[in-house]
C-alpha positions as CSV (number, residue, x, y, z in Angstrom):
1,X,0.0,0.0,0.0
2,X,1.1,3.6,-1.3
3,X,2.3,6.2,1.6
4,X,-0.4,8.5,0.8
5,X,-3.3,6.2,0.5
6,X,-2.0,4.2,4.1
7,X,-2.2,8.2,5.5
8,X,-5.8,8.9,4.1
9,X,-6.9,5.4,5.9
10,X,-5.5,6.3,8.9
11,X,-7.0,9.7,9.5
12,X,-10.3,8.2,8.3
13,X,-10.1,5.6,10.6
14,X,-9.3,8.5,13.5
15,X,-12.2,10.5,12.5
16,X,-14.6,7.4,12.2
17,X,-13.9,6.1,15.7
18,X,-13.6,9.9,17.4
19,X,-17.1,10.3,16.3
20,X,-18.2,7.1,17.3
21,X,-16.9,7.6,20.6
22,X,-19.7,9.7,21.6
23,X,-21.9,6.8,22.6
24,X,-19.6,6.8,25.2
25,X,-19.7,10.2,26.5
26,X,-19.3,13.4,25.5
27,X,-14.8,13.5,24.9
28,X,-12.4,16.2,23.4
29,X,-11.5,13.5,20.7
30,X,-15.4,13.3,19.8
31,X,-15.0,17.4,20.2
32,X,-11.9,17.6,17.7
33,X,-13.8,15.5,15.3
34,X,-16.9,17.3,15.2
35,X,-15.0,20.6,14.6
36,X,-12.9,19.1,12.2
37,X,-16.1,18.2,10.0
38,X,-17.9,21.2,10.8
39,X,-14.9,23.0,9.4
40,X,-14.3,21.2,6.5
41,X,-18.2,21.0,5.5
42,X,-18.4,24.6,5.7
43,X,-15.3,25.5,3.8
44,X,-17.0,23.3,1.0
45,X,-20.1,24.6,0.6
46,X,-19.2,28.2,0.5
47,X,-16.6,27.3,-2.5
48,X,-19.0,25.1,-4.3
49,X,-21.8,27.7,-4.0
50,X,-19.1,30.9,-4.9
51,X,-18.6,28.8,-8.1
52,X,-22.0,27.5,-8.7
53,X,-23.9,30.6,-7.9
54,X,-22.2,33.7,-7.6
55,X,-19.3,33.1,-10.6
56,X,-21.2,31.0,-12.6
57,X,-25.6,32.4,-12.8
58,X,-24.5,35.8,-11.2
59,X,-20.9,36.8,-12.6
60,X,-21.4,34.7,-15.5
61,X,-24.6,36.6,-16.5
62,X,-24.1,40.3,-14.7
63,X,-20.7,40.8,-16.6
64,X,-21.3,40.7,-20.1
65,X,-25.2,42.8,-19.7
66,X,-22.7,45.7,-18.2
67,X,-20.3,45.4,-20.7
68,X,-23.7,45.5,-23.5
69,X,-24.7,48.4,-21.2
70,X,-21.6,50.8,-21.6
71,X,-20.2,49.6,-24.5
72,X,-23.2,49.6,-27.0
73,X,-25.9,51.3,-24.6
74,X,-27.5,47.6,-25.0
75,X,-30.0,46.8,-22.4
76,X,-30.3,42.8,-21.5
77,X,-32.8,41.5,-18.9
78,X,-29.4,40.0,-17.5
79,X,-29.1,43.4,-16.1
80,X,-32.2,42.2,-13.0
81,X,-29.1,40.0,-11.6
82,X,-27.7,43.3,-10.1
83,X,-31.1,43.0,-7.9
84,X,-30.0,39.9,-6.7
85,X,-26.4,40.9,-5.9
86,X,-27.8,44.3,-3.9
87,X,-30.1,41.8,-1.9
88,X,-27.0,39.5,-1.2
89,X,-25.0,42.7,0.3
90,X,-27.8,43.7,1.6
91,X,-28.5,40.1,3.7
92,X,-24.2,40.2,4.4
93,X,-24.7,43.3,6.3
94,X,-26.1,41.2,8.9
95,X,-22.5,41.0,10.4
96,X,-22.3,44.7,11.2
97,X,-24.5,45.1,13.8
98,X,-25.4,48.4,13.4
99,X,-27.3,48.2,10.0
100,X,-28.2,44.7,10.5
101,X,-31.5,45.3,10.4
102,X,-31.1,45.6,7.1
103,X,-30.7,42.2,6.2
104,X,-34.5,41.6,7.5
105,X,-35.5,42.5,3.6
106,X,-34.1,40.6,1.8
107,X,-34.3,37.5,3.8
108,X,-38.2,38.6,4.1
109,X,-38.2,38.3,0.3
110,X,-36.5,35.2,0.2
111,X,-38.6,33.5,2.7
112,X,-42.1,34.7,0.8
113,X,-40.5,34.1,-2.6
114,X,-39.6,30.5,-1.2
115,X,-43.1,29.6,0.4
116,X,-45.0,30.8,-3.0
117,X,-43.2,28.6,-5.0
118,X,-43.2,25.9,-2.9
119,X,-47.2,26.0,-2.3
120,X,-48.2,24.5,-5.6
121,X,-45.3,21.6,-5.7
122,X,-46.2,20.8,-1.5
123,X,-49.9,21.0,-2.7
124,X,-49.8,19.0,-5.7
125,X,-47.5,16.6,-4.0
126,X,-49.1,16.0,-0.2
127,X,-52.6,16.5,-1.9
128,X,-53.9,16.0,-5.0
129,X,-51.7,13.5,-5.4
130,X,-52.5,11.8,-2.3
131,X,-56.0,11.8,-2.7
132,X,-55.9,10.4,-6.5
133,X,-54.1,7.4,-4.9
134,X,-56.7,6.4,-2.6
135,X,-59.4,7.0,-5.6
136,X,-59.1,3.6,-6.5
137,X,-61.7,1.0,-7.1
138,X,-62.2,-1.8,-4.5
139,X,-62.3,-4.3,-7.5
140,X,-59.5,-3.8,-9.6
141,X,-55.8,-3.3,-10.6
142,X,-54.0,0.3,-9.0
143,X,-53.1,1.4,-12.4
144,X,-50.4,4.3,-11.8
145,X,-50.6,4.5,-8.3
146,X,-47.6,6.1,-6.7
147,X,-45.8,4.9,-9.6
148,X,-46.6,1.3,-8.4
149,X,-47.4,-1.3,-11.3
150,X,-50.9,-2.8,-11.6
151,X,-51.6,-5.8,-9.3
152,X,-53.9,-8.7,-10.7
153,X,-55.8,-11.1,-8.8
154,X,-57.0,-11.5,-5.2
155,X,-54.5,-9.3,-3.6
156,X,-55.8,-6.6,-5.5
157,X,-58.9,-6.2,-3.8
158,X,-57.1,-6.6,-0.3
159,X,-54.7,-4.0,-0.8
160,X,-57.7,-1.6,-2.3
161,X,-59.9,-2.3,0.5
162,X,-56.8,-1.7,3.2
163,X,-56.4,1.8,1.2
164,X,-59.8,2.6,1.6
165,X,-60.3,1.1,5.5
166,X,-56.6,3.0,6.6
167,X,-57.8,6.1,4.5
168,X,-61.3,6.3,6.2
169,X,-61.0,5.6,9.8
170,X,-57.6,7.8,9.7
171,X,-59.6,11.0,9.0
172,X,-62.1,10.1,11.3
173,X,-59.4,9.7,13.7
174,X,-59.0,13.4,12.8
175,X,-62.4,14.0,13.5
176,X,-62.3,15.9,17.4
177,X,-65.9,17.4,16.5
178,X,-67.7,14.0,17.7
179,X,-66.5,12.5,20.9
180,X,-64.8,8.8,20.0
181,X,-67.2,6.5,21.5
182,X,-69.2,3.6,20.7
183,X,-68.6,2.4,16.3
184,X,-67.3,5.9,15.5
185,X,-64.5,5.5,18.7
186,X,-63.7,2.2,17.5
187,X,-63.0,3.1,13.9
188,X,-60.6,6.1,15.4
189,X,-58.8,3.5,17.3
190,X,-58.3,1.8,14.0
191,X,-57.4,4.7,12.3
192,X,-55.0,5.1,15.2
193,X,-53.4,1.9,14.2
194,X,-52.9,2.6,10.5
195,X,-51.4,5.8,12.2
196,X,-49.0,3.8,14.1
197,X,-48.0,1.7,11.4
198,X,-47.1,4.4,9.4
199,X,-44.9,6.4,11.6
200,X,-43.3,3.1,12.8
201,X,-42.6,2.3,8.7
202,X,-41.4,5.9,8.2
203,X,-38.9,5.7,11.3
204,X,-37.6,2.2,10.5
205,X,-36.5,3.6,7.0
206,X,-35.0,6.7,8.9
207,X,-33.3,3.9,11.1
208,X,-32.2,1.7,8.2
209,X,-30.9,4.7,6.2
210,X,-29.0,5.1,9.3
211,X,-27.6,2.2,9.7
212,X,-26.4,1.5,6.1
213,X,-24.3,4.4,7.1
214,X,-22.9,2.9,10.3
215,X,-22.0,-0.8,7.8
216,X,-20.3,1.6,5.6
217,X,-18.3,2.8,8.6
218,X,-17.4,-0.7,9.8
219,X,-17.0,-1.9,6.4
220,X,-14.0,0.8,6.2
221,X,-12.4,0.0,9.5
222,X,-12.6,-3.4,8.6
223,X,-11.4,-3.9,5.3
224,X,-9.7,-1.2,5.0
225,X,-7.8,0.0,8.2
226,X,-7.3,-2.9,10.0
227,X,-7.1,-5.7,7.1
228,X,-5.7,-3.9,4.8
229,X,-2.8,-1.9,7.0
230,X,-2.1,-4.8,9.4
231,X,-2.4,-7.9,7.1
């Protein structure tokens, strides 16, 4: 094994095991590594955006309209991107405390800007298109549904009636204007189960997502740190 590459697999393996040291307690190695990756994300993303956003859409675009501008007395909708770098000073003056209030603006803008175009996608995607897929007939394939092929045969009109049981008794779990008692209690408490279920499905992916993470990890020290320096 190369010099270089037996140095790279041994600060790896530092990092890797100073941050796993945490589920013991709280230590300055755990404390070095954290700053360490902290550091190194930040320096990262503030080149990557300088070259994807300010040189690349703002310079990129802002130069040559100026240069149309006082050269020709050309005028390019290119010229709006000085908008946009006025609102970026203005949202940096947040580090001088004096005029920092000034920074409320644009990041006012931002924000409103943001949620507007953001409405339509989060409405189209957490409702119409939740409420097409449970429009489906208790009889038949789920053509389309969530991008899920057609199913044929007798599990077809399980899963369609599972859709349409966990999709009624959820809203009525939902439902606070009627007190839960008697047959409208006990289909909240079912709706309370499909509730369950769903959360406990979502976390377990969050947990398995996790922990593909955490066999990468071992994989690494494994194979690579101690197999592969010590053998």
């Amino acid at each position: 094994m190369q010099f270089d590459s037996m140095i790279g697999i041994w600060i790896g393996a530092f990092l890797t095991l100073g941050i796993i040291s945490f589920l013991y307690k709280d230590n300055p190695w755990y404390k070095v590594c954290e700053a360490i990756f902290i550091g190194i994300s930040a320096g990262y993303w503030v080149a990557s955006l300088f070259w994807q956003n300010l040189y690349s859409i703002l310079w990129a675009n802002l130069w040559p309209a100026l240069v149309a501008l006082f050269t020709r007395f050309e005028f390019t909708y290119d010229l709006l991107y000085l908008v946009a770098a006025v609102l970026g000073i203005m949202m940096l003056l947040r580090l001088i405390p004096q005029i920092g209030w000034i920074s409320r603006w644009p990041l006012a803008l931002v924000v409103g800007a943001t949620a507007g175009l953001q409405f339509i996608n989060y409405l189209v995607s957490n409702g119409v298109k939740q409420v097409y897929n449970t429009i489906v007939p208790l009889f038949g394939p789920i053509s389309g549904a969530s991008g899920i092929p057609p199913v044929h045969g007798w599990g077809e009109g399980i899963g369609n009636a599972i859709i349409l049981i966990g999709t009624f008794t959820g809203l009525i779990y939902f439902f606070f204007s009627k007190e839960h008692k008697g047959l409208f209690g006990g289909a909240a408490r079912v709706g309370t189960w499909f509730l369950m279920i769903t959360f406990g499905a979502s976390f377990g992916y969050t947990v398995m997502s996790r922990m593909s993470l955490l066999i990468g990890r071992i994989d690494f020290l494994v194979n690579d740190w101690i197999i592969g320096t010590f053998s």
